[in-house]
C-alpha positions as CSV (number, residue, x, y, z in Angstrom):
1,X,107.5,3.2,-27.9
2,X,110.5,5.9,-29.1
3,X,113.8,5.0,-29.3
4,X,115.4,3.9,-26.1
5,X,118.9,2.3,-26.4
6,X,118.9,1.5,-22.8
7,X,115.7,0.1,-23.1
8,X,114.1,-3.0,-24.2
9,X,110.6,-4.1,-24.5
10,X,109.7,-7.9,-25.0
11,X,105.5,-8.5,-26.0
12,X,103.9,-11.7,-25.7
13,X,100.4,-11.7,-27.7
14,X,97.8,-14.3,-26.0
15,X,95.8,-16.1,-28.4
16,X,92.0,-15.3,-27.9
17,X,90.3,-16.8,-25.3
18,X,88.3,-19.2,-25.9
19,X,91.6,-21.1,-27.4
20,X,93.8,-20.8,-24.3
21,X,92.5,-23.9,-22.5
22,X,92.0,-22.2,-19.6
23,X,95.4,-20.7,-18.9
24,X,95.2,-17.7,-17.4
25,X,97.2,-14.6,-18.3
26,X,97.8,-13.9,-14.2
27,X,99.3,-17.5,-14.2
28,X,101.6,-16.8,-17.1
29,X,102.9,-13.2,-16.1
30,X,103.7,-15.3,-12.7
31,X,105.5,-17.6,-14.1
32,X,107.6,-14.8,-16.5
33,X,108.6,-12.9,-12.8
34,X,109.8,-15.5,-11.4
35,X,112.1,-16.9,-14.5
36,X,113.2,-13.3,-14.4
37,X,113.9,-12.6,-11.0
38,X,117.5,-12.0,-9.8
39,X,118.9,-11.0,-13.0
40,X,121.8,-8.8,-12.4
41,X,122.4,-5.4,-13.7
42,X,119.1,-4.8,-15.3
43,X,115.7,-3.4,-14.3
44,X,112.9,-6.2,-15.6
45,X,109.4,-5.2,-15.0
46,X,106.4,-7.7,-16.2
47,X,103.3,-5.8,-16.6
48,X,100.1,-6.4,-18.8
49,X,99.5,-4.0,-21.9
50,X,98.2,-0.7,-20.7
51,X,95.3,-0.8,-23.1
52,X,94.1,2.9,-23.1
53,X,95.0,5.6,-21.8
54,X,98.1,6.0,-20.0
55,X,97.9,5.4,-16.7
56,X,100.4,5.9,-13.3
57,X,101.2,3.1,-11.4
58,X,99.4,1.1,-8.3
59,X,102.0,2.3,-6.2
60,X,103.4,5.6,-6.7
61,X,104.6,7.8,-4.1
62,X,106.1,11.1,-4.0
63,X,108.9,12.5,-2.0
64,X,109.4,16.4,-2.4
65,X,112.2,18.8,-0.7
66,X,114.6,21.1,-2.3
67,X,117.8,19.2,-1.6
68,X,117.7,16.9,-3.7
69,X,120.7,14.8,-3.1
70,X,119.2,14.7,0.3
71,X,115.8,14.4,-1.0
72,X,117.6,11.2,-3.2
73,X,119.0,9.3,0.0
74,X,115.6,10.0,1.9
75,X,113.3,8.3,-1.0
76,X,116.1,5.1,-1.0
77,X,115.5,4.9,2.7
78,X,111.6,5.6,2.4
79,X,112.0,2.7,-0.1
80,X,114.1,0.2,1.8
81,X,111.5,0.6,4.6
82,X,108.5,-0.1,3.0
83,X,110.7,-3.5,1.4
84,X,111.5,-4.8,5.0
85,X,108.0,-4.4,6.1
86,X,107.5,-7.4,3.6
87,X,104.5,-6.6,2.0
88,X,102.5,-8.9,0.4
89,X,101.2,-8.0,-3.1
90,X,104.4,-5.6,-3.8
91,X,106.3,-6.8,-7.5
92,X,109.5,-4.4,-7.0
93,X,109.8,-0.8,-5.8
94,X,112.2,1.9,-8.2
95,X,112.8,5.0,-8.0
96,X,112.0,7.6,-11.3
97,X,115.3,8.5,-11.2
98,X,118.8,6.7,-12.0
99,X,121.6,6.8,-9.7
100,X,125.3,6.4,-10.8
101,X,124.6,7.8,-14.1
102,X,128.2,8.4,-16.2
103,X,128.8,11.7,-17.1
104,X,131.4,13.9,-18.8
105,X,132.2,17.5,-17.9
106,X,133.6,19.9,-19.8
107,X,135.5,22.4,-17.9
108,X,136.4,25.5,-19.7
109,X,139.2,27.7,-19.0
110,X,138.0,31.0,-19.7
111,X,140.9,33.0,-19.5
112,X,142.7,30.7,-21.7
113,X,139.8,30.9,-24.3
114,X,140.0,34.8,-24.1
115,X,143.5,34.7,-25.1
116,X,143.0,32.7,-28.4
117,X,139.8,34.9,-29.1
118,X,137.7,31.8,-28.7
119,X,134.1,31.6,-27.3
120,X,132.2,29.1,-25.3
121,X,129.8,29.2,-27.8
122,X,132.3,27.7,-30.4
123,X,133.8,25.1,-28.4
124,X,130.2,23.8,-27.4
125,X,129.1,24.1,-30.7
126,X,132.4,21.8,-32.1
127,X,131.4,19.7,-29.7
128,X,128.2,19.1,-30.2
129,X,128.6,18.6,-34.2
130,X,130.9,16.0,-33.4
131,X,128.7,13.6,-31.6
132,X,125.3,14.2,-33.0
133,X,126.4,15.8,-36.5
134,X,125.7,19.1,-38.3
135,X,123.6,19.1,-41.3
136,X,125.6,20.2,-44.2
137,X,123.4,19.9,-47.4
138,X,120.0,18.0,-48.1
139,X,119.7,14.9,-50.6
140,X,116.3,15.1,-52.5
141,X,114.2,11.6,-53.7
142,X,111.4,12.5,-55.4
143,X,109.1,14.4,-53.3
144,X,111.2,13.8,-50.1
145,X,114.2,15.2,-48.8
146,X,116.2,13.7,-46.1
147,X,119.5,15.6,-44.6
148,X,123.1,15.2,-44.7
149,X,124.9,14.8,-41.6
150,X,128.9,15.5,-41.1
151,X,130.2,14.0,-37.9
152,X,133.0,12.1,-36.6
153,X,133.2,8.3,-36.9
154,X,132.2,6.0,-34.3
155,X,135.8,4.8,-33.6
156,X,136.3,9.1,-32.8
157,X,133.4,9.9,-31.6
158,X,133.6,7.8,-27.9
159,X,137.6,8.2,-27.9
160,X,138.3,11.3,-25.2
161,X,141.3,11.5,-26.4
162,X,140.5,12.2,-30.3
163,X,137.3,14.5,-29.0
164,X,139.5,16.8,-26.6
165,X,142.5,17.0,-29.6
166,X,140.4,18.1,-32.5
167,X,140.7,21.6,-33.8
168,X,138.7,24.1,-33.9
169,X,139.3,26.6,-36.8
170,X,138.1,29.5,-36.7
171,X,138.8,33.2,-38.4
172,X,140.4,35.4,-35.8
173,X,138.3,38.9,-35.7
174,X,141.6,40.9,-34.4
175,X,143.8,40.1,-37.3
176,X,141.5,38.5,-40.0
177,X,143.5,35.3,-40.3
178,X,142.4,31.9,-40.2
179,X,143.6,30.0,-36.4
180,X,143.3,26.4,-35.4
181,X,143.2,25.7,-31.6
182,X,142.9,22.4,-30.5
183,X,139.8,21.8,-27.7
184,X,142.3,20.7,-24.9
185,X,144.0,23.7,-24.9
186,X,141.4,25.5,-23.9
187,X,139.4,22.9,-21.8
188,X,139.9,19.6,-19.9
189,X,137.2,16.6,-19.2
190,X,136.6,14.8,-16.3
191,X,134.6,11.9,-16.0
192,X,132.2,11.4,-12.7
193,X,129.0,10.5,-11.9
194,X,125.3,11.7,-11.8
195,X,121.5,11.1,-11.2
196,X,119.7,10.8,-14.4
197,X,117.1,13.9,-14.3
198,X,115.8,16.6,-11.9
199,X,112.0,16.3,-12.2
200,X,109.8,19.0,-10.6
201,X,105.7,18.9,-10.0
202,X,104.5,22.8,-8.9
203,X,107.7,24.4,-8.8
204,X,108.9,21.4,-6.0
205,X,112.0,18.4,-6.7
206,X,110.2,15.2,-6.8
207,X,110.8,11.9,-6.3
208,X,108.7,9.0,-7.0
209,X,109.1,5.7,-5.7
210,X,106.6,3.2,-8.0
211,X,105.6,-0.6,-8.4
212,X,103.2,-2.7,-10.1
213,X,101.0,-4.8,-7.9
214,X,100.8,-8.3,-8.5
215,X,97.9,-9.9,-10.0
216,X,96.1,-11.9,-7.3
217,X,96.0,-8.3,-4.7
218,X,93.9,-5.8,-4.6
219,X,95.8,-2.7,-5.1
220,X,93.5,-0.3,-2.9
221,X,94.4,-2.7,0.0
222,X,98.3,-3.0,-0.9
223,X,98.5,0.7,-0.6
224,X,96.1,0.9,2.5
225,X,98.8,-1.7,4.3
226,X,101.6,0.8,3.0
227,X,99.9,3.7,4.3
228,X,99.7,2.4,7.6
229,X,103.5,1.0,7.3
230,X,104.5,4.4,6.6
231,X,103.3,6.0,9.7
232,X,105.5,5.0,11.8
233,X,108.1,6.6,9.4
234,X,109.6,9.6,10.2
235,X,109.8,11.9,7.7
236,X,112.2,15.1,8.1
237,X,110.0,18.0,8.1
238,X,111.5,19.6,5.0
239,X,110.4,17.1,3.0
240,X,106.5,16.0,1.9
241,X,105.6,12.2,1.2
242,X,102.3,11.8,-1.1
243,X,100.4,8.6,-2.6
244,X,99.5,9.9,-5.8
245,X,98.7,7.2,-9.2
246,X,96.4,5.4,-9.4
247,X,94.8,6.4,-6.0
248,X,94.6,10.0,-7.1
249,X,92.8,9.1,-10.4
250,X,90.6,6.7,-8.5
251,X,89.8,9.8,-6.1
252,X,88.9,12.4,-8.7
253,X,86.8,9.4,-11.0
254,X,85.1,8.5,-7.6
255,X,84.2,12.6,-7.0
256,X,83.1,12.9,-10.5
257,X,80.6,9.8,-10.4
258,X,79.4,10.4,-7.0
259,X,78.8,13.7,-8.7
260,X,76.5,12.9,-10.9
261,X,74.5,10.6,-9.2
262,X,73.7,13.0,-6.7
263,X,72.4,15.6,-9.6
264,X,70.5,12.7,-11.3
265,X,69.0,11.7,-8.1
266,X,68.1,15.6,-7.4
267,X,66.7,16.0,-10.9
268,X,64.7,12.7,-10.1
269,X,63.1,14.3,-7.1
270,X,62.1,17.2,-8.6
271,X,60.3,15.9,-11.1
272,X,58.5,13.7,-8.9
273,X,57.6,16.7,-6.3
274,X,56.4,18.2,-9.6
275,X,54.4,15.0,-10.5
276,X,52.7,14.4,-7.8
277,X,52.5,17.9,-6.1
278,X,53.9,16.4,-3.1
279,X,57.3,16.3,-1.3
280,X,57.0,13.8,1.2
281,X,56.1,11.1,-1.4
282,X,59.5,11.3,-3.8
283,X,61.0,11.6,-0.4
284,X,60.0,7.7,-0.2
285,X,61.3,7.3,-3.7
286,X,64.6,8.6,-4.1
287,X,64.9,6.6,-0.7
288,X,64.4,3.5,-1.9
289,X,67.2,4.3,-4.6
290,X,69.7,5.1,-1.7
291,X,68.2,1.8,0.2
292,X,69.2,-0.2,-3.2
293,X,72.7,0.3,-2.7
294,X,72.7,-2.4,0.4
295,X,72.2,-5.0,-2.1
296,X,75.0,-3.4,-4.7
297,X,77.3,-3.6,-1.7
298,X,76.2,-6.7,0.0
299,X,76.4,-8.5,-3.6
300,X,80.0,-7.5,-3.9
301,X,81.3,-8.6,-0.2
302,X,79.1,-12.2,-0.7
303,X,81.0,-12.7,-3.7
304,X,84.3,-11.2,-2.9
305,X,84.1,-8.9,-6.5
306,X,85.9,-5.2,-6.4
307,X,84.8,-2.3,-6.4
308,X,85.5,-1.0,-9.9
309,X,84.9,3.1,-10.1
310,X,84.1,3.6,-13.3
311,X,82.0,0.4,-14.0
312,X,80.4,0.4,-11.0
313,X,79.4,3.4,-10.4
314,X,77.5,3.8,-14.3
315,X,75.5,0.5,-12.7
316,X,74.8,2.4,-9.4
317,X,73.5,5.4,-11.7
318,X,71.8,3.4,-14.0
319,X,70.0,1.4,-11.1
320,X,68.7,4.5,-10.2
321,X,66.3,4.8,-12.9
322,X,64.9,1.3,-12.8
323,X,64.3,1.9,-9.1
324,X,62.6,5.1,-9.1
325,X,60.6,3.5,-11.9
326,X,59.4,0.4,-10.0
327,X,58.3,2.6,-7.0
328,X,56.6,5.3,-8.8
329,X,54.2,2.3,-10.2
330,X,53.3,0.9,-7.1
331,X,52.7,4.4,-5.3
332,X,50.8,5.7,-8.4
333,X,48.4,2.5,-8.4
334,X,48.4,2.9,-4.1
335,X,46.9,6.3,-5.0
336,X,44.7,5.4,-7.7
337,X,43.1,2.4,-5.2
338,X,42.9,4.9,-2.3
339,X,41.2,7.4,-4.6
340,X,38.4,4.5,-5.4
341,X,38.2,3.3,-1.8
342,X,37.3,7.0,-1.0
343,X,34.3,7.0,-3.5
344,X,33.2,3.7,-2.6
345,X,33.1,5.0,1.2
346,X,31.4,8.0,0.0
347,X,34.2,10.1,1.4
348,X,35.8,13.7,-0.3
349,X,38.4,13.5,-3.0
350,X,40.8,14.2,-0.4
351,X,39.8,13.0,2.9
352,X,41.0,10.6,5.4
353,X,40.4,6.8,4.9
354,X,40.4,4.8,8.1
355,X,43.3,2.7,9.0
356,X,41.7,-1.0,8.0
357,X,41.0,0.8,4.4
358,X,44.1,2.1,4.2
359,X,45.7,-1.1,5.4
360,X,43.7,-2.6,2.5
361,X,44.8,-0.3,-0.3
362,X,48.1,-1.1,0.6
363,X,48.1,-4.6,0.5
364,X,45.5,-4.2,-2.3
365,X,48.4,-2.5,-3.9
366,X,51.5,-4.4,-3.6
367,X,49.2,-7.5,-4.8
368,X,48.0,-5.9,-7.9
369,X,51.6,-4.3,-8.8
370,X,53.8,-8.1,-7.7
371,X,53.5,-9.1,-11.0
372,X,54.7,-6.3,-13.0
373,X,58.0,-5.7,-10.7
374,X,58.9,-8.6,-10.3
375,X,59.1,-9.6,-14.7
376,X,60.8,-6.3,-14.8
377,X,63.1,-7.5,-11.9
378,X,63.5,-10.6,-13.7
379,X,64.0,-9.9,-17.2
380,X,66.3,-7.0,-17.0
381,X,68.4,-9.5,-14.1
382,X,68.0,-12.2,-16.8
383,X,68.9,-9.9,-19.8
384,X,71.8,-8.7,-17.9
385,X,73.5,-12.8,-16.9
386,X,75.1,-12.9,-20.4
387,X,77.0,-9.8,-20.2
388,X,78.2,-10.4,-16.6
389,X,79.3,-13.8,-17.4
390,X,81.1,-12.8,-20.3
391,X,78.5,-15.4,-22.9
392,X,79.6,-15.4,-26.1
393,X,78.2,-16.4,-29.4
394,X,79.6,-16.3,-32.9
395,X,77.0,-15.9,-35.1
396,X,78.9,-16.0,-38.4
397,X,80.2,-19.5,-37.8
398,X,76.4,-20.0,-36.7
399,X,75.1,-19.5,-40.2
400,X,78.2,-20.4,-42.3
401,X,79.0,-23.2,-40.5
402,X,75.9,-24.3,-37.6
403,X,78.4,-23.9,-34.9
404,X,78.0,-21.3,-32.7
405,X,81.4,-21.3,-30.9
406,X,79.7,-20.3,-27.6
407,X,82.0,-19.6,-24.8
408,X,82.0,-18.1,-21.2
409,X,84.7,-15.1,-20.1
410,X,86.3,-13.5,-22.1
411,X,88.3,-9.7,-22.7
412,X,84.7,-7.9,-22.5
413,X,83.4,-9.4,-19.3
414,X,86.4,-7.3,-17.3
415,X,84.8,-4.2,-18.6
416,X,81.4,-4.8,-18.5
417,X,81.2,-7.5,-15.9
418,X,81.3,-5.0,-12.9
419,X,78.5,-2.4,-14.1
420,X,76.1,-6.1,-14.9
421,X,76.9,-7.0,-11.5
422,X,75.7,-3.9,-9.8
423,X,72.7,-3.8,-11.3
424,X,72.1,-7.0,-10.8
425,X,72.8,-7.3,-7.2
426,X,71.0,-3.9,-6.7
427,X,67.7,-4.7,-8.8
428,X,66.9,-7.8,-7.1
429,X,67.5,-6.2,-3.4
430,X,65.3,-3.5,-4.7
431,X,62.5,-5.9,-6.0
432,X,61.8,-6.5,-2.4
433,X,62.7,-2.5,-1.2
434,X,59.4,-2.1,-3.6
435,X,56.9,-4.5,-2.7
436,X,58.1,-4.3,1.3
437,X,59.9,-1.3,2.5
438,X,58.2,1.0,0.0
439,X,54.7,0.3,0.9
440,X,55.3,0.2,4.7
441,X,56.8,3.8,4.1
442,X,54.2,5.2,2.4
443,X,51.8,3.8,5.1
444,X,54.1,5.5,7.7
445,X,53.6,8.7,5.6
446,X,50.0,8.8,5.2
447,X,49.7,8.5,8.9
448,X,51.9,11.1,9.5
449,X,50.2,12.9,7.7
450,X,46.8,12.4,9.1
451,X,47.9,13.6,12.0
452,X,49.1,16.8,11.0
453,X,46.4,17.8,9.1
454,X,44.2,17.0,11.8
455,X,40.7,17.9,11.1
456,X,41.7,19.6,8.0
457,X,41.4,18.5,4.3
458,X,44.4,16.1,3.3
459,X,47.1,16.9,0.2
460,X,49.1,13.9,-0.1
C-alpha cells in the first residue's frame, strides 16, 4: 500500500454474493492467470485480498548460508528443481530478492580529495541533495507547514554527466577562502549491477523462494509433495533449507489449540472426580470426548472438507462441553436407578447389585435418558445447518418490503462453516458414543470394580 514506482497493484471488487449468479471468484482469478501468463519483463501475481492480518505465503522456503552470491545461485537452482518436478497446484515460484538490479558506484579518490581539503562527507552529502533535495525553508498554510525542497531538475538529475560535473563549494579551512571543485575531480562512477537487498533472520543471509497455491489445491498437500521432491535434493552442507509460512503459523495455531483443549479437558476431569468422588467414572467421560473425535474426522474425509486450524479446532473444544454434558446425564440417572434398585432389593447404600439388576439399570437407563440426548443432539445439529450452509435472511427487506432475500453461501460460511461442521459431525457420532459405548463402559467399570473390592463395601 506505500509508494512503489516499480510496483502496480490492479483490485477487482466482486459484487456480493447472492448477485454473482453463481460465478465463482476461484473461476475468475483462473481465468485473470491465464490472460496474464507469459507477459514479458514483469512479475504478475493474482492473489485474493488478504483480509486480516498479514499472512506469509503457502509456499515459502528458506535458504540460509553466509555466501550469499553462492547462497543466490543455490536458491535459483533449489527453485528450478522444484519447477521441473511439475507440481500440480504451484502458481509461480520467485525469489525475495531481485537479480540484475542497476546500480551506480561512486568511487572516491581519497588522496585526491585530501588535496583540495574535501571530505567524503561533503561529496556524499552534494550528492544526496541533488537527487532527493535538501530542505531550505518551510512554507506555512494556516495550521500546516509543508517544506521547501532545493534539488536539481529532472532533466539533471538522471544525466551522469551533469551529476559528476557539478561543484561543490565549499570554504577552505587552511586559507579561509571560498573553493569550487567539481565532483569528477575527485571521484568517478561506474555503472554495474546488483541484487536488490541482503535480508537476514537470526543473524543468518536468507533467501526465500515463495508462491501462491492455486485455488482448487490443498496447500498442506502441495507442500507435503514438495517436501518429498526436495529430498532427493542435495543441499551443500553450509547451507540450511526450511518450509517456513504458512506451515509454521499452521504449526504454532495447531500447538496452541491442541493446548487448550487438553487443559479444558483436564479441568473437565477434575471437576467430575470432584463430583462424583470417583476417578474411574470421569475416566469414562472425558473418554467419550476423545471417542467423539472419530465422527469430527470421519465427517471431514466422507465429505472431502479441510481441516481448518483455527475453526476447527474452536468446534473440537466446543464439542467437548456438549459431550461431557450428555454423558454426565445418563451416568447420573445410571446411578440414581442403581441407588433405587439397591433399596428395592433391600441391599446397603453401597453394595453390590447382581449382574441381571445391573444389566437392568443400564438399559433402564439409556431408555429413560434416549429422549433427552437425542433433542439435544438434534436441536443443537439443527440449530447449527444454517450457519454451515451459509443461510441467509434479510430481515429489513423482510419488513420493508415482505421479501426476505434468502440465500445459501456466502462470505461468512468460509469462516464459520468449518467450526458448524465439526460439531456437527462430532455431536451426532457422539449421540450414539452416549447411549452405546458409554453405558457399556460403565458396565465394564462397575464390574471391575466388583471384583476388586471383593467382599468389601463398594465406592463407585
Amino acid at each position: 500500500m506505500a509508494a512503489t514506482p516499480h510496483k502496480a497493484r490492479i483490485t477487482v471488487s466482486f459484487v456480493q454474493f447472492q448477485e454473482r449468479r453463481g460465478t465463482s471468484t476461484t473461476e475468475v482469478m483462473e481465468d485473470i492467470r491465464k490472460l496474464v501468463a507469459g507477459v514479458p519483463g514483469v512479475q504478475i501475481t493474482v492473489d485474493k485480498d488478504p483480509a486480516g492480518p498479514p499472512q506469509a505465503k503457502p509456499i515459502n522456503i528458506e535458504v540460509g548460508g553466509d555466501d550469499y552470491e553462492a547462497l543466490l545461485a543455490e536458491a535459483q537452482r533449489v527453485k528450478e528443481f522444484i519447477e521441473d518436478r511439475n507440481i500440480g497446484g504451484v502458481e509461480e515460484l520467485k525469489l525475495d530478492v531481485e537479480l540484475g538490479k542497476p546500480e551506480m558506484p561512486i568511487n572516491i579518490d581519497r588522496a585526491k580529495a585530501r588535496r583540495y581539503n574535501l571530505s567524503t562527507a561533503q561529496i556524499g552529502q552534494q550528492l544526496r541533495n541533488s537527487l532527493f533535495g535538501m530542505e531550505v525553508n518551510s512554507f506555512k498554510s494556516g495550521e500546516d507547514d509543508y517544506p521547501i525542497m532545493v534539488r536539481l531538475q529532472d532533466k539533471y538529475r538522471y544525466d551522469e554527466d551533469a551529476m559528476m560535473n557539478q561543484l561543490i563549494t565549499f570554504r577552505d579551512q587552511t586559507n579561509g577562502r571560498i573553493q569550487q571543485v567539481p565532483i569528477s575531480a575527485v571521484a568517478t562512477a561506474e555503472n554495474s549491477t546488483t541484487f536488490s537487498a541482503v535480508k537476514r533472520k537470526d543473524q543468518t543471509r536468507l533467501i526465500t523462494i515463495s508462491s501462491n497455491v492455486l485455488e482448487t489445491y490443498n496447500p498442506n498437500e502441495v507442500v507435503a509433495e514438495i517436501q518429498g521432491a526436495l529430498e532427493a535434493y542435495e543441499l551443500p552442507e553450509d547451507m540450511t533449507l526450511k518450509f517456513t509460512g504458512q506451515q509454521e503459523d499452521q504449526e504454532k495455531e495447531m500447538a496452541f489449540l491442541s493446548t487448550a483443549l487438553m487443559i479444558a479437558v483436564f479441568l473437565i476431569f477434575l471437576i467430575l472426580v470432584a463430583q462424583f468422588n470417583s476417578a474411574l467414572t470421569p475416566f469414562i467421560i472425558v473418554g467419550s470426548v476423545v471417542l467423539s473425535l472419530i465422527g469430527v474426522f470421519l465427517g471431514l474425509v466422507i465429505f472431502q472438507m479441510d481441516f481448518v486450524i483455527i475453526m476447527t479446532m474452536i468446534g473440537i473444544i466446543s464439542l467437548a462441553g456438549i459431550v461431557v454434558n450428555n454423558a454426565i446425564v445418563l451416568i447420573d440417572y445410571t446411578k440414581l436407578i442403581m441407588d433405587r434398585k439397591r433399596a428395592e432389593l433391600g441391599l446397603a447404600e453401597n453394595a453390590k447389585l447382581p449382574i441381571p439388576e445391573l444389566i437392568e439399570c443400564m438399559v433402564d437407563g439409556g431408555k429413560k435418558r434416549l429422549r433427552p440426548v437425542v433433542l439435544t443432539a438434534i436441536t443443537t445439529v439443527l440449530g447449527l445447518i444454517p450457519l454451515a450452509i451459509g443461510l441467509n435472511i434479510d430481515f429489513i427487506s423482510l419488513l420493508t418490503e415482505y421479501d426476505p432475500n434468502i440465500y445459501v453461501g456466502g462470505d461468512n460460511v468460509m469462516f464459520w462453516g468449518p467450526m458448524s461442521w465439526t460439531v456437527i459431525f462430532g455431536l451426532t457420532f457422539a449421540t450414539f458414543l452416549t447411549l452405546v459405548i458409554v453405558p457399556v463402559m460403565y458396565y465394564l467399570k462397575t464390574r471391575f470394580a466388583y471384583k476388586l473390592a471383593g467382599d468389601r463395601e463398594l465406592h463407585i
